[in-house]
GULO-237468 format. One line per field, with one value per residue (C-alpha): residue in three letters; y, z, x; residue number from 1. Coordinates in Angstrom, 3 decimals. Layout:
% GULO-237468
residuo <- (ALA|...)
c2 <- (Y|...)
c3 <- (Z|...)
c1 <- (X|...)
num <- (NUM|...)
//
This chain:
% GULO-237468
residuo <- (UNK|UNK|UNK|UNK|UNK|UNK|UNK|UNK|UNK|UNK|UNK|UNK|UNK|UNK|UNK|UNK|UNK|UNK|UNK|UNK|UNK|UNK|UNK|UNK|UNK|UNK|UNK|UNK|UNK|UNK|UNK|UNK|UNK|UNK|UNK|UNK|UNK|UNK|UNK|UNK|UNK|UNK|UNK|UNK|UNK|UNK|UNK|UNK|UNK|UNK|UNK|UNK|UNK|UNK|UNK|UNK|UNK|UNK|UNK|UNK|UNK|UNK|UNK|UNK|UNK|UNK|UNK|UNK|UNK|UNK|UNK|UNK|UNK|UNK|UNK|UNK|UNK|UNK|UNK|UNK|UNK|UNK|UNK|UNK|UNK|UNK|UNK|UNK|UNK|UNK|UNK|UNK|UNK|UNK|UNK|UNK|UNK|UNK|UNK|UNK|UNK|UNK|UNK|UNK|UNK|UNK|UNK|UNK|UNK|UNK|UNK|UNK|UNK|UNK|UNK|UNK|UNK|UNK|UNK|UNK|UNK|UNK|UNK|UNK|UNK|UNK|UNK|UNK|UNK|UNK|UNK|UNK|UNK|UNK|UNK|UNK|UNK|UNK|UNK|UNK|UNK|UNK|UNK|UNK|UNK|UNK|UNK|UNK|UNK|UNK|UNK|UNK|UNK|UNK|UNK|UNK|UNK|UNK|UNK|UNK|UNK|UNK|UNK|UNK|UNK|UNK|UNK|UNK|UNK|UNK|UNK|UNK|UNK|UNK|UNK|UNK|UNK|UNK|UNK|UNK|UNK|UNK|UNK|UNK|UNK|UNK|UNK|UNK|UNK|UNK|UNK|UNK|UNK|UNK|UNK|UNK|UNK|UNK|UNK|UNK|UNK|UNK|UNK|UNK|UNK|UNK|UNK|UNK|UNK|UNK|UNK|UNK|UNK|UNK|UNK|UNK|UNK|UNK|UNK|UNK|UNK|UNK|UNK|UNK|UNK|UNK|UNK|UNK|UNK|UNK|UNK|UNK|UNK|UNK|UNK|UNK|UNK|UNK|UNK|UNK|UNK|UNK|UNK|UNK|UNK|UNK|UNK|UNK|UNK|UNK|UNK|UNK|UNK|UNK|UNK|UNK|UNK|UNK|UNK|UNK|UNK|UNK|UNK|UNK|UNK|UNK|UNK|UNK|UNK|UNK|UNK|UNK|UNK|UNK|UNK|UNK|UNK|UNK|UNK|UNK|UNK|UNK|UNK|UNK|UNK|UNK|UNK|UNK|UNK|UNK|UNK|UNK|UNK|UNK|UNK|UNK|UNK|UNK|UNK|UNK|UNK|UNK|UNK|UNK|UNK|UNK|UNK|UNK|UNK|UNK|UNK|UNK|UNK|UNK|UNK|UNK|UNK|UNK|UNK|UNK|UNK|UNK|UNK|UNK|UNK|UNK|UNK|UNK|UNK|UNK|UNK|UNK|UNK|UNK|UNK|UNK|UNK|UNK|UNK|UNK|UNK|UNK|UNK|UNK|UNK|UNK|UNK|UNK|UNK|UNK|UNK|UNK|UNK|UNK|UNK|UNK|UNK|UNK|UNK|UNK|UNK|UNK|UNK|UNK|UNK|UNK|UNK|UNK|UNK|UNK|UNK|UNK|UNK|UNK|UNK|UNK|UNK|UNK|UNK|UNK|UNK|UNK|UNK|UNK|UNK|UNK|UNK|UNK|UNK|UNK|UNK|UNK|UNK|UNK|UNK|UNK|UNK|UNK|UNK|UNK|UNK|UNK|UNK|UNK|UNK|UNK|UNK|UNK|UNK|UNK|UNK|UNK|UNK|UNK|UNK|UNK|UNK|UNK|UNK|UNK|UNK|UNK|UNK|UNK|UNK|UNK|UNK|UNK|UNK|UNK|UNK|UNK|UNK|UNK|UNK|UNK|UNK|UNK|UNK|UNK|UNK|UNK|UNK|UNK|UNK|UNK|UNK|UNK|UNK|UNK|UNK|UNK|UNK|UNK|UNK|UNK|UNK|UNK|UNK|UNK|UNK|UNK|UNK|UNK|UNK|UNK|UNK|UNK)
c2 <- (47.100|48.412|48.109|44.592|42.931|44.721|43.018|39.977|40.304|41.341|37.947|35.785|37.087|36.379|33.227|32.181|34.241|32.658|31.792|32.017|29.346|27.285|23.526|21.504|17.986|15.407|14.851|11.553|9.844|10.053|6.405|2.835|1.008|-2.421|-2.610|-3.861|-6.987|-8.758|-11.988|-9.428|-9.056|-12.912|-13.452|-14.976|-17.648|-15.924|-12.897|-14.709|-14.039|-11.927|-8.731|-5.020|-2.229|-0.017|-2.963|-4.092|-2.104|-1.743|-4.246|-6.931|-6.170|-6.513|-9.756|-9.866|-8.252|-6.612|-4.535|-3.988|-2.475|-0.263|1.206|2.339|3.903|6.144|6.848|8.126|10.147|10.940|14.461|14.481|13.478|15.469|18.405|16.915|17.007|20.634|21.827|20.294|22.116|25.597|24.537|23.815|27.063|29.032|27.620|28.783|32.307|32.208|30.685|33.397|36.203|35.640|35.945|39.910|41.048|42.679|44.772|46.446|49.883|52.244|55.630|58.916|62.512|66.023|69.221|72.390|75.213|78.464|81.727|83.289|79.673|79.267|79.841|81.654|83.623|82.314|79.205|75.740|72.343|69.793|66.233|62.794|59.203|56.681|52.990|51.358|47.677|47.734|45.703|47.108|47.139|43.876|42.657|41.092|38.417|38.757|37.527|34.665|36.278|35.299|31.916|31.110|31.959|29.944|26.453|27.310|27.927|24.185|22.034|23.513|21.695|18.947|18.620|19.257|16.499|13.916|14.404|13.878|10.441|10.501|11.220|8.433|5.634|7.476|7.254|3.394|2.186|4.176|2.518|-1.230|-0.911|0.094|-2.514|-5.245|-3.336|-3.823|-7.550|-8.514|-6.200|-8.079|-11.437|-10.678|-9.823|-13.082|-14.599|-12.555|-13.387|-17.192|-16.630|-15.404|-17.759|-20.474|-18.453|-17.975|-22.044|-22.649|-20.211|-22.212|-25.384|-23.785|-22.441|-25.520|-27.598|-24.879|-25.661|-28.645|-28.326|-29.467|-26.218|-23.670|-20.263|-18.664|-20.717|-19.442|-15.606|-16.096|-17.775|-14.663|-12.844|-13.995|-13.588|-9.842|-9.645|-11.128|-9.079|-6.123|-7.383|-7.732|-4.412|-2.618|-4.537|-3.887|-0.448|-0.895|-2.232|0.486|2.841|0.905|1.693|5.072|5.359|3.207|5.919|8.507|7.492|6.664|9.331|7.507|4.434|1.218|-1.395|-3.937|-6.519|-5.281|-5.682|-8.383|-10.817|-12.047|-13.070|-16.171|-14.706|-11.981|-12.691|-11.714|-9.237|-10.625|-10.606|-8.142|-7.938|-4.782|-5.003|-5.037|-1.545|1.412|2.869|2.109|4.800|7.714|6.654|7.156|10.375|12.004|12.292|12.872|16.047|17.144|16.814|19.053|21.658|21.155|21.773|25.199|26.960|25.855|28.135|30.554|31.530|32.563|34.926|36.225|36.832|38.439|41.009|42.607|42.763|45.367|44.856|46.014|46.494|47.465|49.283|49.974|50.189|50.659|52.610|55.141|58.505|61.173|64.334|62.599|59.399|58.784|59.598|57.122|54.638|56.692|57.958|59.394|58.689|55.991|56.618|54.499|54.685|53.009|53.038|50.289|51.049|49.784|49.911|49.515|48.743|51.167|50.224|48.497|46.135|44.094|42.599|41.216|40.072|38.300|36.678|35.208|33.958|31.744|30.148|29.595|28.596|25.896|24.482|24.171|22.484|20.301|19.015|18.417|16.070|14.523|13.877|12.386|9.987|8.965|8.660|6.636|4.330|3.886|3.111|-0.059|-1.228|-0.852|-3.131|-5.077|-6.118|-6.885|-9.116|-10.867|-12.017|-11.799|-15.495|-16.847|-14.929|-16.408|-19.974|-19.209|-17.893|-20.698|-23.125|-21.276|-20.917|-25.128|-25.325|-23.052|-24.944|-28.213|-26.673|-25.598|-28.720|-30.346|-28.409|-28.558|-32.301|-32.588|-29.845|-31.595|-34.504|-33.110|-33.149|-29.432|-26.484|-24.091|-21.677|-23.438|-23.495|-19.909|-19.326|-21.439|-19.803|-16.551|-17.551|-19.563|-15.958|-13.707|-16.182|-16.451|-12.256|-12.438|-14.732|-12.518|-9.415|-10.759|-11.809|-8.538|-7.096|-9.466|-8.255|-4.425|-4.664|-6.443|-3.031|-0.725|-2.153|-2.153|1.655|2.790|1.076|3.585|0.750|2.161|5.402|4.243)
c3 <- (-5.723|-8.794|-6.593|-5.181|-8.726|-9.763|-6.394|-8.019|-11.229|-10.111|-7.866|-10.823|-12.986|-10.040|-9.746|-13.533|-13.403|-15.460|-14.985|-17.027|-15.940|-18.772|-18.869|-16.563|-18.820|-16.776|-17.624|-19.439|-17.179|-17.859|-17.082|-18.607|-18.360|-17.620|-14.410|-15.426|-16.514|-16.402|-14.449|-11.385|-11.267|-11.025|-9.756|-6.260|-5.765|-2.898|-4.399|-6.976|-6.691|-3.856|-3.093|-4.031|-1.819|-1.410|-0.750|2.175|4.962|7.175|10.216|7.587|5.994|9.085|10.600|13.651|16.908|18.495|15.604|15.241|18.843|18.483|14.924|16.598|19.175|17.114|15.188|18.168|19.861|16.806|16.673|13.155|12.014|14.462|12.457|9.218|10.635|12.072|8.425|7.026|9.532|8.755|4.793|5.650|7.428|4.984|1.723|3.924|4.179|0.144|-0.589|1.339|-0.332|-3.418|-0.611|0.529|3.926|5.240|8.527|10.869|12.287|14.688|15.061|16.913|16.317|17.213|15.824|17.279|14.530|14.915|14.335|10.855|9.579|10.461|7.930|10.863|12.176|15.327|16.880|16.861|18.037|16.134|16.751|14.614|15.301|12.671|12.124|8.742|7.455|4.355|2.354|1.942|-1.409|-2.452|-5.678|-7.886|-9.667|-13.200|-14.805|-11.983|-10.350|-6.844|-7.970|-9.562|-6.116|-4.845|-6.500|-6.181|-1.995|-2.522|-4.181|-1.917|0.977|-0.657|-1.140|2.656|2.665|0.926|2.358|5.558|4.372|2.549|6.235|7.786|5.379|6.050|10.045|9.792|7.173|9.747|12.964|11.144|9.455|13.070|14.540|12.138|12.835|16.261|16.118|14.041|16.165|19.262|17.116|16.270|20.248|20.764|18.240|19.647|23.457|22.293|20.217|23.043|25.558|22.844|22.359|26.431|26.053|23.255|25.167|28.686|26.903|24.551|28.177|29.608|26.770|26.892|30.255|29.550|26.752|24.615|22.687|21.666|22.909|19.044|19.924|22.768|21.866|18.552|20.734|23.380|19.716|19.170|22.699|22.685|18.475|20.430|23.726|21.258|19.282|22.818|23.760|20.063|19.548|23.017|21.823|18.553|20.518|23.106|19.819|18.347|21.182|21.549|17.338|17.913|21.453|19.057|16.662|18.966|20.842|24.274|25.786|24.234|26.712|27.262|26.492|22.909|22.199|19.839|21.247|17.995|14.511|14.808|17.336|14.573|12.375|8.718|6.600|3.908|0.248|-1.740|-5.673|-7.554|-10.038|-12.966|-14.278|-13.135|-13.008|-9.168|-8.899|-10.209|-6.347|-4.275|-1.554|-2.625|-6.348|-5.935|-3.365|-6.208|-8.903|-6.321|-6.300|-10.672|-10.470|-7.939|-10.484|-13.060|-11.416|-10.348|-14.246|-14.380|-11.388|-13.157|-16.649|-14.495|-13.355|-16.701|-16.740|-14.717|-11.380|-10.136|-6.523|-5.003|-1.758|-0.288|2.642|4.360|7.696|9.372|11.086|12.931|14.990|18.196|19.510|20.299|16.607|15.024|14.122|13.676|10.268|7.333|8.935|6.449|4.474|2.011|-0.268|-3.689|-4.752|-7.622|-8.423|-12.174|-12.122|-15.500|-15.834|-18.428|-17.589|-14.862|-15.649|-13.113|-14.335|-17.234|-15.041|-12.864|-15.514|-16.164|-13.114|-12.851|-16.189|-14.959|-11.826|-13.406|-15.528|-12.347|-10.761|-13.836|-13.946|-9.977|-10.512|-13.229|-11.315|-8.408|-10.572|-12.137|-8.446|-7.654|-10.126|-9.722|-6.085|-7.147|-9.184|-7.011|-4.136|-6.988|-7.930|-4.318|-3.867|-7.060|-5.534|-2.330|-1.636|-3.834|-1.459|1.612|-0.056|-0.775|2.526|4.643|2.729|3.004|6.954|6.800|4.934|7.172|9.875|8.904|8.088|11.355|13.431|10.782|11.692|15.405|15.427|13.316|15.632|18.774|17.252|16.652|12.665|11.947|13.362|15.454|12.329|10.410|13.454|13.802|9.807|10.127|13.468|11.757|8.522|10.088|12.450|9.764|7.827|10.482|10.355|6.928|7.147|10.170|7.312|4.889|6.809|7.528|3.975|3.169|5.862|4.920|1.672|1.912|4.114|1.190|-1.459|0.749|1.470|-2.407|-3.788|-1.343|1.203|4.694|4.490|6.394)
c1 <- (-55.744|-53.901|-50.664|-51.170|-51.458|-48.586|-46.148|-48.164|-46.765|-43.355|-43.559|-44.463|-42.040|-39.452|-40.305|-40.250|-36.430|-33.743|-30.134|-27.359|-25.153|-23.825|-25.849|-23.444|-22.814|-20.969|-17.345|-15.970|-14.063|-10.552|-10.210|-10.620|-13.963|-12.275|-10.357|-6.236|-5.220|-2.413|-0.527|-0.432|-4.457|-5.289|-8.870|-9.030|-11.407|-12.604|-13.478|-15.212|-19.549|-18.600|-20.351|-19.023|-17.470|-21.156|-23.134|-21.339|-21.892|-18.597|-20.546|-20.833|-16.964|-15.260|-16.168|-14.031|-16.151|-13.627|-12.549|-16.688|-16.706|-13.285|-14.512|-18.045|-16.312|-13.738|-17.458|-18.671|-15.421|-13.015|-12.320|-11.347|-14.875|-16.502|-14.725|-16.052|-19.843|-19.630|-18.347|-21.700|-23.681|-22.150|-22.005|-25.650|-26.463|-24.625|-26.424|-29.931|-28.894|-27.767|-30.937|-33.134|-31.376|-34.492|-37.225|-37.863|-36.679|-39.692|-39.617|-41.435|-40.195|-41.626|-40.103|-40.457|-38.861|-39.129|-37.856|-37.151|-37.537|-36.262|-38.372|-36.175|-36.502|-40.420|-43.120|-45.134|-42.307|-41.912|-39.757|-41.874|-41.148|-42.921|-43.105|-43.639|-44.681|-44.212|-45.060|-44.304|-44.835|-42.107|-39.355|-36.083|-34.147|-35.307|-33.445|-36.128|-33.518|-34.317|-31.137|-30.900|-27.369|-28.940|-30.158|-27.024|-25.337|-27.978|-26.656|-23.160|-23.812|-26.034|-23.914|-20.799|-23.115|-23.344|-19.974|-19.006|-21.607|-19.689|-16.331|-17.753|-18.402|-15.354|-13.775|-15.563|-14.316|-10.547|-11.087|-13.092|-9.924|-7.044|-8.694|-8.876|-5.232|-3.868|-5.731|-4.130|-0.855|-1.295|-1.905|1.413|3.492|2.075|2.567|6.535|6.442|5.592|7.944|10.672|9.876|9.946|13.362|14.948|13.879|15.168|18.516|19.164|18.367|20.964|23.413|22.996|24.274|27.011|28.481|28.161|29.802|32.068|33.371|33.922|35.747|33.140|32.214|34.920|35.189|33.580|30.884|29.902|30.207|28.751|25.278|25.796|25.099|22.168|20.825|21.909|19.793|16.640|16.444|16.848|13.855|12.159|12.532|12.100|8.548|7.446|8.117|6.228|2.925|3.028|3.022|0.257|-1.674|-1.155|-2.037|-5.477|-6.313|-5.657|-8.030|-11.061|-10.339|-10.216|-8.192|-9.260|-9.995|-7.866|-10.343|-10.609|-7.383|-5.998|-4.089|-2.483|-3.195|-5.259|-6.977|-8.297|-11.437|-10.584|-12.198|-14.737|-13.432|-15.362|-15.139|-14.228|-16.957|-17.558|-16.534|-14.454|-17.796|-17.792|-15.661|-18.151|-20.029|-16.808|-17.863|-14.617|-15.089|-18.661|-17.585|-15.589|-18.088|-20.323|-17.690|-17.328|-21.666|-20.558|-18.416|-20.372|-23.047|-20.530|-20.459|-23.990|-23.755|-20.484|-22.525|-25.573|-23.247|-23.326|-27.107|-29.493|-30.164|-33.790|-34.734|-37.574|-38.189|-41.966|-43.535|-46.903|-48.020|-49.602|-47.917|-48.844|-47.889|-49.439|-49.015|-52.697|-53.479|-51.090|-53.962|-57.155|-58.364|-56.716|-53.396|-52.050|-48.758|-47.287|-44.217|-43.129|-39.284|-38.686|-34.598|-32.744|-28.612|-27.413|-23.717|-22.351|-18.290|-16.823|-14.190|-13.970|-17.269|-15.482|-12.206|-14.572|-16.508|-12.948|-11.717|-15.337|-14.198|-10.621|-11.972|-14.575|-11.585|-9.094|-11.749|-12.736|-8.599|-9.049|-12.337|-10.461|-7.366|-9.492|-11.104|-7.513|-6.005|-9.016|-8.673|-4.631|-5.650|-7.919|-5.779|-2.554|-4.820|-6.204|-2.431|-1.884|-4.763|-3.692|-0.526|-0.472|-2.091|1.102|3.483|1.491|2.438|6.076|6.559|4.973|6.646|10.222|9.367|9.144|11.638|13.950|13.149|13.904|17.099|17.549|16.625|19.384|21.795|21.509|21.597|24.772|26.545|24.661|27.118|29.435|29.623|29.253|30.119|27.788|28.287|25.759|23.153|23.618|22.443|19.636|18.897|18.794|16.903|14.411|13.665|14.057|11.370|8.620|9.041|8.539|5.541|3.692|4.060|2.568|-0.310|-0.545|-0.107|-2.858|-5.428|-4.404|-4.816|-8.570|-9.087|-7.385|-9.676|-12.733|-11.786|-10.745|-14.160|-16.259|-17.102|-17.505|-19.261|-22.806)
num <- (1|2|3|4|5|6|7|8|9|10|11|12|13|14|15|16|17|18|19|20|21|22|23|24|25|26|27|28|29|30|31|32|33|34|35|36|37|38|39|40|41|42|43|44|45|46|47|48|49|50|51|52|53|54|55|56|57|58|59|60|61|62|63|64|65|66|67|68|69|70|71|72|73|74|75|76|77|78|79|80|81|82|83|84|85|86|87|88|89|90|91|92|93|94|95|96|97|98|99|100|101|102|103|104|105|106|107|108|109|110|111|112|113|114|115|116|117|118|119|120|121|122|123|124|125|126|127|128|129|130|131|132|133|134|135|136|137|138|139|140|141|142|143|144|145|146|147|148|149|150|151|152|153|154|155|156|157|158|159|160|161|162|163|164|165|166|167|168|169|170|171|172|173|174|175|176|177|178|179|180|181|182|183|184|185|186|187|188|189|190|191|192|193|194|195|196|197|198|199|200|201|202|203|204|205|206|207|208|209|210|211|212|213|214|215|216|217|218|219|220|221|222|223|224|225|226|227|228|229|230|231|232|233|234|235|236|237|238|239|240|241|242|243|244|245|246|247|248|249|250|251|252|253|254|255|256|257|258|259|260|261|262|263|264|265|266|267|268|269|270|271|272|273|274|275|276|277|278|279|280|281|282|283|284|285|286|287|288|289|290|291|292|293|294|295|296|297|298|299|300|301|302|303|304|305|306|307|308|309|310|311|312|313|314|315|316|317|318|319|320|321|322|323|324|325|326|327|328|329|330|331|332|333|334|335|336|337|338|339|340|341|342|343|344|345|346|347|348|349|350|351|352|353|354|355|356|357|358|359|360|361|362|363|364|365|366|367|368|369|370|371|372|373|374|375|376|377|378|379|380|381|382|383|384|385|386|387|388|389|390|391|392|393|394|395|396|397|398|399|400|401|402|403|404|405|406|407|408|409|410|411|412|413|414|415|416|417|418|419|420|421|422|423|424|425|426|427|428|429|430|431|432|433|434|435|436|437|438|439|440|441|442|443|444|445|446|447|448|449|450|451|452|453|454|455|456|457|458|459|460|461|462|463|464|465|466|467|468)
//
């Protein structure tokens, strides 16, 4: 009775154990509270009342049903976040055997052993064989965690989960942001495809009647090699974007981790449904909810605890060891009467000098501050990131304008120029620049459609959209 309320008290005392790990306070971001300002970070009209980054869920962000289909198919088959999930699992499995190292390992053991005595070592003078059967109920060295060095071990093994936890996230919005930007990099390859099929089927065109005028003395012999120019520039387009697609292809297979069907495939800009304009927020704040800071403010709360494990290690350590049974020199008489045994073995290490204690004790503190500069540096990258895509957004749609209007303008200029050499007035020279200009524009223009859709993806991504 006496011994049961004392494995009570030693329990209740276990359970009320301190730690010693410093009180984690969450860092000051090392960032401004306002997002920038500036000509660069102009409000869109669009973006204005729209919703933020982790209230959108990536089905609602990316309008355009194709894209939907693709995205939940790299979900399902990428290898990459496959990886990602198994590390949670084993981060998982890991913080449960951590967290049972406080609980006692209690065993059962039966064993059995004879002896053969000789007769000058025998109390009775003669050689004896004896024999023993054993069957104990016991724990084995169970550290009773006064000082909290296995609880302490215990957070730092929990909140390393958690952060395998959030970079898996933080790998999903990677993988959903890498399968939209190829898909938009897919479509304008396939669009300048189709504006470099059309150019050369309009330079083979211009060629056909510079020949023609040629022999017939209308056209001069510059002429016609300088149009034979142009037809070689656009077959080599032909054959450099059908190169460009196939590599799209092979980049967007990669990612899902099977073919994409053929049906799911863009067939060119218009064809694709935008992604909805979000707004940044009001405050950098955001930021503090991206899965990749918050994975390393998880591994900031680990060495935090890794410091009280380090500062137990200079405290005692008790154990206990007991067990409960029954033996006997027979087998039959294992269980009967009088045959119960039963053993008590509390243990106390005291560490008098070992400096390694004190080295380690160390490293936790250097570690905790090389892991404070890394959560600080995320949150800085983070914010350069938004701001970078905010920049973009704020003048992209003014490019957009300056480019279609250059592209009309261009070709006006061209359609000038081939009437006045069609009469004669000016020389193919000038039809060649405008040819060029007015190619080299529409180029121009499918980019920074595509800069545009990208960079709606990159903010989306950077403000922790896409994670569910």
């Amino acid at each position: 009775m006496m011994r049961n309320a004392f494995l009570i008290i030693l329990i209740i005392i276990f359970l009320a154990a301190c730690t010693l790990a410093p009180k984690y306070t969450k860092p000051q971001a090392p960032i401004p509270v306002d997002w920038p300002t500036g000509a660069a970070y102009r409000e869109s009209k669009a973006a204005t009342g729209a919703a933020t980054a982790p209230e959108l869920k990536w089905r609602e962000f990316f309008t355009d049903e194709k894209l939907q289909k693709i995205i939940e198919t790299a979900l399902d088959n990428n290898r990459d976040l496959r990886l990602a999930a198994l590390n949670v699992e084993r981060a998982r499995a890991l913080y449960g055997v951590q967290r049972a190292e406080l609980l006692p390992s209690v065993n059962a053991v039966g064993s059995e052993s004879k002896q053969r005595m000789p007769a000058d070592l025998s109390d009775t003078g003669k050689s004896m064989t004896t024999e023993r059967y054993d069957v104990t109920l016991g724990i084995s060295s169970w550290e009773i965690d006064f000082f909290g060095r296995i609880r302490s071990l215990k957070d730092r093994s929990l909140e390393e989960y958690l952060a395998t936890e959030q970079a898996r996230r933080s790998a999903q919005i990677l993988l959903v942001s890498a399968v939209a930007n190829a898909y938009l990099t897919l479509t304008a390859d396939r669009e300048n495809l189709k504006l470099a099929e059309f150019t050369l089927e309009t330079q083979k065109a211009t060629y056909n009647l510079i020949r023609r005028r040629y022999e017939v003395g209308l056209a001069s012999e510059l002429d016609l090699h300088r149009a034979q120019t142009q037809v070689d520039s656009a077959r080599g387009d032909m054959s450099r974007f059908t190169q460009l697609v196939a590599q799209d292809e092979n980049a967007l297979n990669l990612l899902i981790g099977s073919s994409v069907p053929s049906e799911f495939l863009p067939a060119d800009m218009d064809s694709v449904s935008p992604p909805k304009e979000i707004s940044p927020g009001m405050s950098s704040e955001v930021l503090l909810r991206r899965p990749d800071i918050m994975a390393a403010e998880h591994q900031l709360k680990a060495a935090n605890a890794f410091i009280g494990a380090a500062r137990a290690a200079f405290f005692p350590r008790i154990s206990l060891t007991t067990a409960v049974g029954t033996a006997s020199q027979e087998l039959s008489g294992l269980f009967k009467s009088g045959s119960g045994t039963w053993s008590f073995t509390p243990q106390m290490v005291m560490p008098i000098f070992d400096a390694r204690t004190w080295a380690a004790l160390k490293v936790s503190k250097a570690d905790r501050e090389i892991v404070l500069a890394q959560y600080e540096k995320a949150i800085q990258t983070a914010f350069r990131e938004v701001a970078d895509a905010l920049a973009v957004r704020g003048t992209v749609e003014e490019q957009l304008s300056a480019q279609q209007s250059l592209v009309n303008a261009v070709a006006e200029t061209y359609r000038l120029s081939n009437a006045r050499y069609a009469k004669g007035i000016d020389s193919y020279l000038g039809v060649l620049d405008a040819q060029r200009s007015l190619y080299a524009a529409r180029q121009g223009l499918i980019t920074m459609r595509l800069v545009s859709l990208v960079n709606r993806v990159k903010l989306y991504a950077v403000l922790g959209g896409g994670s569910d």
